[in-house]
N, C-alpha and C positions, 0 to 999 in steps of 0.2 A: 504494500500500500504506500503510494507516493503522500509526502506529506504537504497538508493545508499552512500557508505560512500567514502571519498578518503581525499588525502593528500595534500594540498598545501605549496611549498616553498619559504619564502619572507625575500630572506636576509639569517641569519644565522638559521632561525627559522621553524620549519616544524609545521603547521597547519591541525588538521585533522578537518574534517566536514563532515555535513550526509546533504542529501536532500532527500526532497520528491516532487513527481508530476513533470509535464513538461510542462504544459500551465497555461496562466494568466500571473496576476503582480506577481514579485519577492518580496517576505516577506524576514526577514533577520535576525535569532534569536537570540543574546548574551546572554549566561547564569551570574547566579550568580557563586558566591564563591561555592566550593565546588562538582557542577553539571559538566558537560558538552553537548555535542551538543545534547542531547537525556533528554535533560530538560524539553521540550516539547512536546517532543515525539507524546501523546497521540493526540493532536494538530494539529502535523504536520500531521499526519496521515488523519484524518477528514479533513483537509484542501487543503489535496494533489489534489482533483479532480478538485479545480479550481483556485488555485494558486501554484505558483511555491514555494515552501520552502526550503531555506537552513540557517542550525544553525553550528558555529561555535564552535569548542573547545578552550576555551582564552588559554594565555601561564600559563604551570605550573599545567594544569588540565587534567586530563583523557590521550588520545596518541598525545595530544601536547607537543611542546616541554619545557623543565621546563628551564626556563634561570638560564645562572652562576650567573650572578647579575641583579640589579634594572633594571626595564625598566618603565617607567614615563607611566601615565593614557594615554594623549595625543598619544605618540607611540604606546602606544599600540593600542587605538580606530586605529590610521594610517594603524598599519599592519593589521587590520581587514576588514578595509577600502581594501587594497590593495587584500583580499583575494576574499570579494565581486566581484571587478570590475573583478578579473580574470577569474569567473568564471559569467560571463554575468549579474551579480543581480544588474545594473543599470541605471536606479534605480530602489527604495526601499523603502519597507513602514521597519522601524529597530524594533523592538520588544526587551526593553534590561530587564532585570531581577537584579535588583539589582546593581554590579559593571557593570555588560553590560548595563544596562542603563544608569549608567554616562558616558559610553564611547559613548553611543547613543545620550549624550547631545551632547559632543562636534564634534560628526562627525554629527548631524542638526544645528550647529552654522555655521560651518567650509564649510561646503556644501549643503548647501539647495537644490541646484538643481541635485542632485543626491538621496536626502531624502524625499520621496512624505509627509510621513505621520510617527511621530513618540509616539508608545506607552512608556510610563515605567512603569515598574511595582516593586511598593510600593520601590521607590526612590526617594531621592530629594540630594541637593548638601550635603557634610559630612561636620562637624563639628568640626574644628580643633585641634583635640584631638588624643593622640597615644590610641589604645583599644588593649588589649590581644587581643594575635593568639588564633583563635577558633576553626580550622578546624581540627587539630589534630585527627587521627583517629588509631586504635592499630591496629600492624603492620602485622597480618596475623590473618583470624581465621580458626577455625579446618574444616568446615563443614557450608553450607547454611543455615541451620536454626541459625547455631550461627552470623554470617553474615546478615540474615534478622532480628533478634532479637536487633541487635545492632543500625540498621536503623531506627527500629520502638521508641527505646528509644531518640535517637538522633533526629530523625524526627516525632514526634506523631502524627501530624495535616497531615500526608502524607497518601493520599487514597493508597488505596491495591496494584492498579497497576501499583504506582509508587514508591511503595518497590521492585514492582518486576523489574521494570523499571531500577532502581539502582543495582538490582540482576544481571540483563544481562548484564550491560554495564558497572559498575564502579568499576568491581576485575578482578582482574587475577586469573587464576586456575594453581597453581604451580606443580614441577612434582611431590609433593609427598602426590598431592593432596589438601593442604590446598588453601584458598584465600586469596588473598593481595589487599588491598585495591590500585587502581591506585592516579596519583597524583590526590588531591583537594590544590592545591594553597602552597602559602608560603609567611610566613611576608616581605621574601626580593624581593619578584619576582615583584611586583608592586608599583608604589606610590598612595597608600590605602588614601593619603589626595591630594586632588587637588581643589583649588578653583575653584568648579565650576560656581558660579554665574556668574563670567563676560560670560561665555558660557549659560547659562541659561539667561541671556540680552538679547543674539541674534537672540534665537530659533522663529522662524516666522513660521515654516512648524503647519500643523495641528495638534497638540500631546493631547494626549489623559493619563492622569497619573489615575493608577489603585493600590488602596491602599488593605491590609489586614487589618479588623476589628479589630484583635486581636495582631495586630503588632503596635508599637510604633515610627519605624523607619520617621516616615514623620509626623511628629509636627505640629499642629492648624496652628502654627508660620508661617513654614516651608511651606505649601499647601499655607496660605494665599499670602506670598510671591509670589510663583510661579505664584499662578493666577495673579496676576497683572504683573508678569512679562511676560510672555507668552498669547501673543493675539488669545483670543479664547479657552485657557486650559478647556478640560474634566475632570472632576473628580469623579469617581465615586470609591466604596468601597465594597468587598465581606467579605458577613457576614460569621463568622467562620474561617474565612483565616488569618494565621501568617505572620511572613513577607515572607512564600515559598508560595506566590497565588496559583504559576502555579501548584506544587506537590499537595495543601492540597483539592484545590478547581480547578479541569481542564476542567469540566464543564461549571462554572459560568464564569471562564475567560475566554474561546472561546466565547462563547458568547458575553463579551465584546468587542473581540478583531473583531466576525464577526459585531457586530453593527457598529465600525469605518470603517471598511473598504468600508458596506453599503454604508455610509453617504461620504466618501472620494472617492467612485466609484472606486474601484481600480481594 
């Protein structure tokens, strides 16, 4: 099932999203850094026939709107939050990928009863340290093989169909033919540090954390915490998988994510 895209307005900000399917529970995608609503693509897709799917483009990515300045983690999960409830998704089981799953922490602290069930995937709270901008991408290329060549360097552990996934959705085709890469983010567009433990305190819904083997981002330390802090945390690990699960490995993480929802009856 090809997915419905459209736009929502919340405030000064235009929000684009895609969905897939029209019956079942509402799932609720937030991508990482860099991706947008079509992160999951492959997912939503296989998913469509029995649950409802919609995944959001955050601010500053893809045909969202890029803010003049800072908008704090919290605000931002709000207006995502606000974009959900407008279009009927709740509740929701949240599915976040990196920054969208810290925003998924604190919209399951903040509202449970709107959050049936929440996944994250290969995230835990950051580390309060400033890191290089990494997202940086050069600013047109000539032709799609130099465009898919660039992706594969930048992304290696990314299955085929989600080079090609990036092909469709995350350039523009300019008039003189070359492609431009659309936005992936900005050091100023968000606050990249947010204490999220005291939100990760409150989380009581069912969540389920999904790590990549070959990714470092979520520390011995870091998972042990969490499980004690969060009553009942899943945690399971895909082998092969960097910190891009959902691109490298879309398989092994559907799978995870059909086994919660199994067990959470959704």
């Amino acid at each position: 099932m090809s997915a419905s895209e459209g736009y929502l307005v919340v405030g000064k900000y235009r929000v684009h999203y895609a969905t897939w399917g029209e019956r079942g529970g509402g799932i609720v995608i937030l991508h990482s850094m860099g991706m947008d609503a079509f992160s999951m693509e492959e997912m939503c897709e296989s998913l469509s026939g029995e649950y409802r799917m919609l995944a959001l483009t955050i601010l500053g990515h893809g045909d969202s709107t890029v803010p003049a300045g800072q908008v704090t983690l919290p605000e931002h999960a709000e207006l995502l939050r606000a974009c959900y409830k407008q279009l009927g998704y709740e509740p929701c089981v949240l599915i976040g990928h990196s920054i969208g799953g810290r925003m998924g922490m604190i919209l399951a602290a903040e509202h449970p009863g709107e959050v049936k069930g929440l996944i994250l995937v290969d995230i835990a709270p950051p580390d309060p340290v400033s890191r290089p901008w990494s997202q940086q991408a050069p600013e047109s290329f000539k032709e799609e093989a130099e465009a898919a060549a660039y992706l594969r360097q930048r992304y290696p552990g990314f299955a085929a169909e989600y080079v090609e996934s990036r092909l469709r959705h995350g350039f523009m085709r300019m008039p003189d033919g070359t492609l431009k890469p659309k936005p992936t983010g900005s050091p100023t567009m968000t606050s990249y540090y947010t204490d999220l433990w005291p939100y990760v305190e409150r989380i009581r819904v069912p969540t389920k954390l999904i790590t990549g083997s070959e990714s470092p981002l979520v520390t011995p330390e870091k998972r042990e915490r969490m499980t004690k802090l969060i009553p009942g945390l899943e945690v399971t690990t895909v082998k092969g998988a960097s910190h891009m699960v959902p691109q490298d490995k879309p398989a092994e993480l559907e799978g995870e994510v059909r086994a919660f929802l199994q067990r959470l009856k959704w």
